[in-house]
N, C-alpha and C positions, 0 to 999 in steps of 0.2 A: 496480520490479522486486522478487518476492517473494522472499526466501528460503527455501528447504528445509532439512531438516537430516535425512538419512539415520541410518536406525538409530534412531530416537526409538520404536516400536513395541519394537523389540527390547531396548531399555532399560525399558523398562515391563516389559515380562515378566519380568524378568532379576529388578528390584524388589521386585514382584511375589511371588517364587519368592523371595526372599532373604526378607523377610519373614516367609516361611512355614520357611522353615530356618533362619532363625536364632534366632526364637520353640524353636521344636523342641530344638534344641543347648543355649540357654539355660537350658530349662526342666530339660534334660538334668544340667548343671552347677549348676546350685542348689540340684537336689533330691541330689546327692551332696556338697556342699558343708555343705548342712544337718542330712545324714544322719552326718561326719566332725563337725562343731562340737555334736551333740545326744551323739555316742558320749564325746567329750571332754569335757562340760561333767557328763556323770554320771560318770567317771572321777572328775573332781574336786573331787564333790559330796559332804560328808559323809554317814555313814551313819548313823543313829541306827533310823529302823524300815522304813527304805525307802522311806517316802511322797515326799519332795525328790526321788530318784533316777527315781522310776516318773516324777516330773510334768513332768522335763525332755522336751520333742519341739517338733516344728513342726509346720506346716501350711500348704496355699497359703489366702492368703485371712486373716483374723481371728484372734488368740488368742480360748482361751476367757473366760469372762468373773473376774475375780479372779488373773489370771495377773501375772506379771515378765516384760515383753516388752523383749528385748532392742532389737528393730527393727527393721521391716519394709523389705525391699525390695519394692519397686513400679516397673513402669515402666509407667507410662501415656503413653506417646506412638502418635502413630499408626503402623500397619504393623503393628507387632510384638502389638499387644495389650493388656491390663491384666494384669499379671503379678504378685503379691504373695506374698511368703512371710515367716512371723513364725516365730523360735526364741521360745520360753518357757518357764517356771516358773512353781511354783505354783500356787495355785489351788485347790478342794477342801479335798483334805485338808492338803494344804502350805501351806496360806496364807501359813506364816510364810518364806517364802522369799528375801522381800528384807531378812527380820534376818539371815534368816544370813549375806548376801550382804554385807550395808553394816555391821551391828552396831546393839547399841544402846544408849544413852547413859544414863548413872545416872538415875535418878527414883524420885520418890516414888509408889508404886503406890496404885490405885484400886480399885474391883470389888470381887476377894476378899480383899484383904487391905489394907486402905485406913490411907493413913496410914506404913506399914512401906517401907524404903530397897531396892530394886532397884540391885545396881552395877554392870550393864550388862552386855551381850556383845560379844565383842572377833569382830571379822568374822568370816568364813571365806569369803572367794569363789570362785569356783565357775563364775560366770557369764561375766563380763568378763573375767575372765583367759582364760578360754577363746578368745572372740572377738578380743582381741587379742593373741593366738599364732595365730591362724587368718587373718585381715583379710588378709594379702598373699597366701596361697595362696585365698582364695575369689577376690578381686578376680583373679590371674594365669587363672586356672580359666574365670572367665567371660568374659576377653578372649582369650582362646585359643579359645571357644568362637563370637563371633561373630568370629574370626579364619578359622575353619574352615569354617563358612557362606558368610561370602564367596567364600572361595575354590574353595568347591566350587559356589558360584552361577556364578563366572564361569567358572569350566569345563565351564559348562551341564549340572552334575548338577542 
């Protein structure tokens, strides 16, 4: 004797549709999540000619190439999609963006003036402190978000 099991179509759909909205809501909550840690993070980024402040942004998908990538979220699982977004710095004309983030350390300089004592830069971050005063409100932000999907899946919106 076989078993049935009723509502197995309407559970697919429901899936389905959840899927597709909570892709949606996610993408929703990431890109203002990114849009709050990119406004913060040149808040408080020193200013010397502007070039650090212009290079802080994100994007879905890859930093440019020479950048300070703080780190990317991705979900690659199935349903939802390949979803990836990177904050970053630098780059261009900033290159020097992760001295001023981490500092740098006495040395004997080479190039142009070789031989002569460099005695360091004492940090100034900019980056990480950003992100962690941010980390519990993006995480609250994006489970609120596929909180919201569900629930409007099974309310069959």
């Amino acid at each position: 004797m076989a078993t049935k099991i009723e509502g197995v179509d309407k559970l697919k759909r429901k899936m389905t549709r959840f899927s597709v909205m909570a892709r949606k809501e996610i993408a929703a909550a990431m890109e203002q999540s990114a849009e709050e840690l990119v406004r913060l993070m040149k808040s408080l980024a020193p200013v010397d000619d502007g070039d650090l402040q212009m290079s802080i942004n994100w994007t879905w998908g890859d930093a440019p190439k020479g950048s300070m990538v703080l780190g990317s979220v991705r979900n690659e699982g199935k349903g939802v999609g390949n979803m990836a977004i990177t904050v970053y710095a630098g780059g261009g004309k900033a290159y020097y963006a992760r001295w001023v983030e981490f500092g740098t350390s006495a040395h004997i300089n080479g190039g142009r003036f070789p031989g002569t004592q460099h005695p360091g830069t004492i940090a100034r971050p900019f980056f990480f402190p950003a992100y962690r005063s941010m980390r519990k409100r993006i995480k609250g932000r994006t489970s609120r978000a596929i909180r919201k999907a569900a629930r409007t899946t099974a309310a069959g919106g």
